[in-house]
C-alpha positions in Angstrom: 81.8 90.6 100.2 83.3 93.9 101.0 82.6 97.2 100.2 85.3 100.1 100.9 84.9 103.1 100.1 88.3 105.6 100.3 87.2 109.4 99.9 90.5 111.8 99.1 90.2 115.3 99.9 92.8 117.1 98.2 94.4 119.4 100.1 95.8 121.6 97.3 94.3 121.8 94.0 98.1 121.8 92.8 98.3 118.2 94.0 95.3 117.0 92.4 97.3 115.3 89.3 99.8 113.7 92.0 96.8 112.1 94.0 94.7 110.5 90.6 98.2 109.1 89.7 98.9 107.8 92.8 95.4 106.1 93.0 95.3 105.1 89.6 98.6 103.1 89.6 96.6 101.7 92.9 94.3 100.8 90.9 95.9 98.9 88.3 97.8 96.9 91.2 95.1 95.9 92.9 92.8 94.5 90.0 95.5 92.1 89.8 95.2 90.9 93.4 93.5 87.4 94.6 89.7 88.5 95.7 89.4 91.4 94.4 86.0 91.6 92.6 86.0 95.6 91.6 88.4 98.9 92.0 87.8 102.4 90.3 88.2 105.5 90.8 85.5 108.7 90.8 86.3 112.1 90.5 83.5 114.5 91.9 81.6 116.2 89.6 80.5 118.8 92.0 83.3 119.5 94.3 87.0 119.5 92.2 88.9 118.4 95.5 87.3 115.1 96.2 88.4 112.0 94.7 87.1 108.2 95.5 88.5 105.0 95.0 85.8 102.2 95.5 86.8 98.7 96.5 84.7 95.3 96.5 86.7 92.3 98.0 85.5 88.7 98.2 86.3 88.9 102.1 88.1 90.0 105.2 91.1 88.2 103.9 91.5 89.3 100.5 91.3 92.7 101.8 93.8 91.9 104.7 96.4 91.0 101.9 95.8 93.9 99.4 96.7 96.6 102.6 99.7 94.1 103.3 101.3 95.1 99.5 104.2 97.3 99.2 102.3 99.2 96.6 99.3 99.6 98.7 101.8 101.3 100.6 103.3 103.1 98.6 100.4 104.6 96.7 98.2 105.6 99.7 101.5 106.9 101.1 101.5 109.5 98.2 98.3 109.8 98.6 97.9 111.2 102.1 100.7 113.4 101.3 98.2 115.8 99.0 95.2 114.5 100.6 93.2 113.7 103.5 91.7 110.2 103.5 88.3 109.3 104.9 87.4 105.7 104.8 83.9 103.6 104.9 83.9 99.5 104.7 80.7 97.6 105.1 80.0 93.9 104.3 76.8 92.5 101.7 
């Protein structure tokens, strides 16, 4: 399986309603698609600009077709508009 991990730093706490929805819609998508095994999103409870979405895919491929999707396009489009992404993958 893998594990990504997508960290959001919002760039303007005006934005910060613009980024959940984006990832949220993300979210709902991409339960939806073949291999995926978990997706949520975390809001920090410490720091009120960071955001993650965490991802567990049965493999390289499922994941391969998820980033392939218009609307995994579309929604990490928005995202990086308000936000600057930081991501982490690792397999177990």
């Amino acid at each position: 399986m893998i594990r990504v991990n997508c960290f959001a730093q919002i760039k303007d706490a005006a934005h910060k309603s613009d980024v959940i929805e984006s990832a949220k819609k993300l979210t709902e998508a991409s339960l939806k698609h073949a291999g995926n095994i978990a997706y949520d999103i975390f809001t920090s409870e410490t720091r009120e600009d960071v955001a993650l979405i965490c991802e567990t895919w049965k493999d390289a491929e499922a994941l391969k077709a998820h980033m392939a999707t218009e609307e995994f396009k579309l929604y990490v489009g928005n995202m990086e508009k308000y936000a600057t992404m930081k991501i982490e993958q690792f397999e177990f």
